[in-house]
C-alpha positions as CSV (number, residue, x, y, z in Angstrom):
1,X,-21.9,6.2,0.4
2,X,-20.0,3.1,-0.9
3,X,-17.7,2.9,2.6
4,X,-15.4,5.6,4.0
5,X,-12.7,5.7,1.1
6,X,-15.9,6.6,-1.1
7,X,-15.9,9.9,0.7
8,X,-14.2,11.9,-1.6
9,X,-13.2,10.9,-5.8
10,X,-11.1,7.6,-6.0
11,X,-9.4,10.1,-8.3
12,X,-7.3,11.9,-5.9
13,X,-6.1,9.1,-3.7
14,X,-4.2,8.4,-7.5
15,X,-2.9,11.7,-7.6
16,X,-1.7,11.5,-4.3
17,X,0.3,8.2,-5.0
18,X,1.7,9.8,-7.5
19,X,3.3,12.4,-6.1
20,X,6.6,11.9,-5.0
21,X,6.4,10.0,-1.2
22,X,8.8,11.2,1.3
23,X,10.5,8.1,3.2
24,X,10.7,8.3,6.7
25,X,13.6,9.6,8.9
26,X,16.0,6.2,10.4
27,X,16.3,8.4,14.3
28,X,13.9,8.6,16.6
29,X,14.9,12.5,17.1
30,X,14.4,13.1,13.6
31,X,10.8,11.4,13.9
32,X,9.9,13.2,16.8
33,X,10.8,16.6,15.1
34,X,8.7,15.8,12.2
35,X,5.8,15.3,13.9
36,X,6.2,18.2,16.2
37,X,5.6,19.9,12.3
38,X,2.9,17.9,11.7
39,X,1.4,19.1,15.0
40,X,1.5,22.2,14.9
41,X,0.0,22.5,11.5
42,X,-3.0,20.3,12.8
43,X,-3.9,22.1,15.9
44,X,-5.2,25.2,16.0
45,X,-4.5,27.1,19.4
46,X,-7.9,28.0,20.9
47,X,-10.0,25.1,18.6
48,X,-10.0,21.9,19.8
49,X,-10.1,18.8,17.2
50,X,-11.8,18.3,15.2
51,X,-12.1,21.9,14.5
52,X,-9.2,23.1,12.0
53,X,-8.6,26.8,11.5
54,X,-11.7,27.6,12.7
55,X,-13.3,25.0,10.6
56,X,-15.6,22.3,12.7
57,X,-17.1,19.2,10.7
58,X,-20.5,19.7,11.3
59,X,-21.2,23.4,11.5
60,X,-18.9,24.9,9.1
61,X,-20.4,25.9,5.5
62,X,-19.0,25.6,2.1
63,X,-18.6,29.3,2.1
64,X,-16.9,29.6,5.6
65,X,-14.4,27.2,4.1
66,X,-13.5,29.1,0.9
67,X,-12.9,32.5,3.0
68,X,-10.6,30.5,5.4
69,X,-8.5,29.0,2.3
70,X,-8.7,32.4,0.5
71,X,-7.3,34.1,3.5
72,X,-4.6,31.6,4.2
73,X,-1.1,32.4,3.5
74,X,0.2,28.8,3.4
75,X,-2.6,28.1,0.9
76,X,-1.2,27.4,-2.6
77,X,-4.1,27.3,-4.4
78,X,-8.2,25.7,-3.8
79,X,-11.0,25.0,-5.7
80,X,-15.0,25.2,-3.7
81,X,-17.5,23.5,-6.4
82,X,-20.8,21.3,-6.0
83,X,-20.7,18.0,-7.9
84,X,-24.5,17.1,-9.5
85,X,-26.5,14.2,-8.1
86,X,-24.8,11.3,-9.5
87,X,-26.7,8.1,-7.8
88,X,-24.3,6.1,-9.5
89,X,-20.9,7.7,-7.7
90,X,-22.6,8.5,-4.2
91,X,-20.6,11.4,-4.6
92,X,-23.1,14.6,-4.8
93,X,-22.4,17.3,-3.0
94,X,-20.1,20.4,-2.4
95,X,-16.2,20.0,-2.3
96,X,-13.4,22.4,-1.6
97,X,-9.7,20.9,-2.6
98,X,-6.6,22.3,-1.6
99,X,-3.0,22.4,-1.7
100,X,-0.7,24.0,0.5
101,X,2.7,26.0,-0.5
102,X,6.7,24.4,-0.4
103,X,7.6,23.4,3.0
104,X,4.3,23.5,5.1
105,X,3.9,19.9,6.5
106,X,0.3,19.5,5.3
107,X,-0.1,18.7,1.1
108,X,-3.2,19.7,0.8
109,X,-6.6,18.2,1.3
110,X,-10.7,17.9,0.8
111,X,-13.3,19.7,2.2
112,X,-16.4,17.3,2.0
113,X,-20.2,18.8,2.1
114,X,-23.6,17.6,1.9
115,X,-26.1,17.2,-1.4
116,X,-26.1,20.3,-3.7
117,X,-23.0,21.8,-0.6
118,X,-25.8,22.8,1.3
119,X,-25.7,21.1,4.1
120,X,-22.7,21.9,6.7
121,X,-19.6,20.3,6.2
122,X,-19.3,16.7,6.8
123,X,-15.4,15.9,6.1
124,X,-12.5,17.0,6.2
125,X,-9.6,15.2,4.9
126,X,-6.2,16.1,5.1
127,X,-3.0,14.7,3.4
128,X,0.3,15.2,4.6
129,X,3.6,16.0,3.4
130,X,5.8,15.0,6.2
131,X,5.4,11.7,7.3
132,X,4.9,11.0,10.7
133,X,4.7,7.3,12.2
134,X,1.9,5.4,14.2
135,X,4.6,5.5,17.1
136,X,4.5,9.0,17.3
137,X,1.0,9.3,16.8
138,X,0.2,7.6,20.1
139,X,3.0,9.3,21.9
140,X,0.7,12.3,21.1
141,X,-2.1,11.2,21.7
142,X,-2.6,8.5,23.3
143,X,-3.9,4.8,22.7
144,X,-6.7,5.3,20.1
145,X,-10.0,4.1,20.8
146,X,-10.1,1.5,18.3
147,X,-8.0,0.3,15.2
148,X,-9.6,-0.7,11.9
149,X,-8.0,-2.9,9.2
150,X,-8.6,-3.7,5.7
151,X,-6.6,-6.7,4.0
152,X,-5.2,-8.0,7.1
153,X,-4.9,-11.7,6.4
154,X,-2.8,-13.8,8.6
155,X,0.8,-14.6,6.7
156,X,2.7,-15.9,8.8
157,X,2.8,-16.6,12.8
158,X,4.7,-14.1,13.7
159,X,4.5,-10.7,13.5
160,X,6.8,-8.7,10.9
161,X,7.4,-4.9,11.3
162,X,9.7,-3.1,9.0
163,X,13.0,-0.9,10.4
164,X,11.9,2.3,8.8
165,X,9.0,3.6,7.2
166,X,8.6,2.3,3.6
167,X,9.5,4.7,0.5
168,X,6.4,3.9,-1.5
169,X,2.3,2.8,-0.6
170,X,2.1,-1.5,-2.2
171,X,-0.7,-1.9,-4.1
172,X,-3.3,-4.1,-2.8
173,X,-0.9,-3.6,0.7
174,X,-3.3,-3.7,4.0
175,X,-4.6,-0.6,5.3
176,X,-5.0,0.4,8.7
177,X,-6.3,3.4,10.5
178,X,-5.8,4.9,14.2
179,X,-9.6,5.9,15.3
180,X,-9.2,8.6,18.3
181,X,-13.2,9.5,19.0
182,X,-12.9,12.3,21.5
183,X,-11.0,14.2,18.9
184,X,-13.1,13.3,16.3
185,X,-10.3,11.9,14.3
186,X,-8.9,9.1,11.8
187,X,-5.5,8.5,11.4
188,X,-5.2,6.3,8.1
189,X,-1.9,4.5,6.6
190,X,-3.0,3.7,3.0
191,X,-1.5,0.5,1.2
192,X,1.3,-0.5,3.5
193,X,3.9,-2.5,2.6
194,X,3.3,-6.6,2.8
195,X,6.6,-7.4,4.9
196,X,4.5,-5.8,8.0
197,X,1.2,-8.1,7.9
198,X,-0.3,-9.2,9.8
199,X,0.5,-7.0,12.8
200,X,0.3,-3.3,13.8
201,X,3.9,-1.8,13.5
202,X,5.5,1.3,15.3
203,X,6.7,2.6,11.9
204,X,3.4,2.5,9.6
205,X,3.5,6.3,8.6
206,X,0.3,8.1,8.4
207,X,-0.8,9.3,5.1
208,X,-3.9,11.0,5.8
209,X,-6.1,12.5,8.8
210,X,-9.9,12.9,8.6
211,X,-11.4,15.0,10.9
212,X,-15.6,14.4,11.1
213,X,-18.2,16.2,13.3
214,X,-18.0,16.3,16.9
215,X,-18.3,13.0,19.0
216,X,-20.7,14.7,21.6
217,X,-20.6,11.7,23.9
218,X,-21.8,8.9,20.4
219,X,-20.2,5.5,20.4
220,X,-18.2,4.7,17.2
221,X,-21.2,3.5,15.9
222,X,-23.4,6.5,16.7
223,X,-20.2,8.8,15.4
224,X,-19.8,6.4,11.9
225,X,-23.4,7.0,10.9
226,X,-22.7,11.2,11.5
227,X,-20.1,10.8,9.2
228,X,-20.9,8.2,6.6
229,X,-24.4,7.6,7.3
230,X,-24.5,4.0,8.1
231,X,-23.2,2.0,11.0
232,X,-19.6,0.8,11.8
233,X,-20.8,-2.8,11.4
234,X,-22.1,-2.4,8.0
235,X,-18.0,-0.8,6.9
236,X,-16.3,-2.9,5.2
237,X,-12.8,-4.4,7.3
238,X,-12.7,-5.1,10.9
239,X,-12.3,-2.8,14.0
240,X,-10.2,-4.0,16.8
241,X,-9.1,-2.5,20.3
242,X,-5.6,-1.5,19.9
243,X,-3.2,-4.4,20.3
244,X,-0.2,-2.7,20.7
245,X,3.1,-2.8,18.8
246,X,4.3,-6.2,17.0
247,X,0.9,-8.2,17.8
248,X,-1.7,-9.6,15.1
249,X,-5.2,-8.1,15.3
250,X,-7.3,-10.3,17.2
């Protein structure tokens, strides 16, 4: 692995970017109601996170995955292939990308496996096209265990959090992530905008969940080298217990 984001082809993150970005809703109602979407699409009644559909990180195969896309009506269209060994791109293994149909508040997203897919699933990462805001996030559920932040440079002595949710990712913009371990679960806002360094804002939107295996009682450390195979101290950024709204990461 060459750190989390190496997870899955750089490539896709571009397509993502390109698609046309949804900016948030200016009410707190209209927030509310678009996470409620984003909810329900996320958990499955009777499967606790990080299970999805029936899908667990950790025990589900690559063909389990296929027959749940190929069987779901709000599926679009998918793709299940195994990539070569490739020492250079860290990237062997088996894959299953998706996309969802018009109006379901998921895009799409990428089913990651082990070498040669056959190893259980070890990813899986899923895009969304609703945003839905870090506020709303921990409203559901609760403070996350810890934060992680990548180009957070102090700017300025004060903290500066934008009114609404921005319109489009900033290139080389910080990115932070909301790490809930119980549930298995990574909240990540990609590339925010540079007005809101250095602090943790209320309106960061979250542009993609990853849901890995099972915590089973692991520290993050134990639970980072399940999923990525090396330790949290060896990722590249900085983790940090949640600071609340408005504050620098300390």
């Amino acid at each position: 692995m060459t750190g989390k984001r190496g997870i899955f082809p750089s490539g896709l993150l571009v397509l993502v970017f390109l698609l046309p970005l949804l900016s948030g809703c200016s009410t707190a109602a209209g927030r509310a109601a678009q996470a409620a979407k984003v909810w329900a699409a996320l958990e499955t009644p009777g499967c606790d996170l990080p299970c999805w559909r029936g899908l667990t990180p950790g025990q589900a195969t690559l063909e389990e995955v296929g027959a749940v896309l190929g069987a779901s009506d709000f599926v679009a269209g998918y793709n299940c292939f195994d990539l070569p060994d490739a020492e250079e791109e860290a990237r062997a293994g088996g894959f299953c990308y998706w996309e969802s149909r018009a109006g379901y508040p998921l895009w799409g997203g990428v089913f990651q496996f082990g070498r040669e897919g056959d190893e259980p699933l070890m990813t899986n990462l899923l895009y969304l096209r609703v945003p839905i805001s870090f506020e709303e996030s921990v409203a559901h559920f609760g403070e996350p265990d810890t934060v992680w932040a990548l180009q957070h440079e102090l700017r300025s002595d004060e903290c500066r959090c934008a009114a609404r949710n921005p319109k489009q990712s900033e290139d080389g913009g910080p990115d932070f992530d909301l790490i809930y371990l119980r549930q298995g679960m990574i909240l990540s806002a990609f590339a925010e905008q540079p007005e809101q360094w250095p602090c943790l804002c209320r309106l960061m939107w979250v542009d993609a969940i990853t849901l890995g295996p099972p915590t089973d009682g692991l520290d993050l450390d134990g639970w980072w080298r399940e999923m990525f195979g090396y330790g949290a101290d060896e990722e590249e950024g900085d983790f940090f217990d949640f600071p609340g709204w408005g504050k620098p990461l300390q």
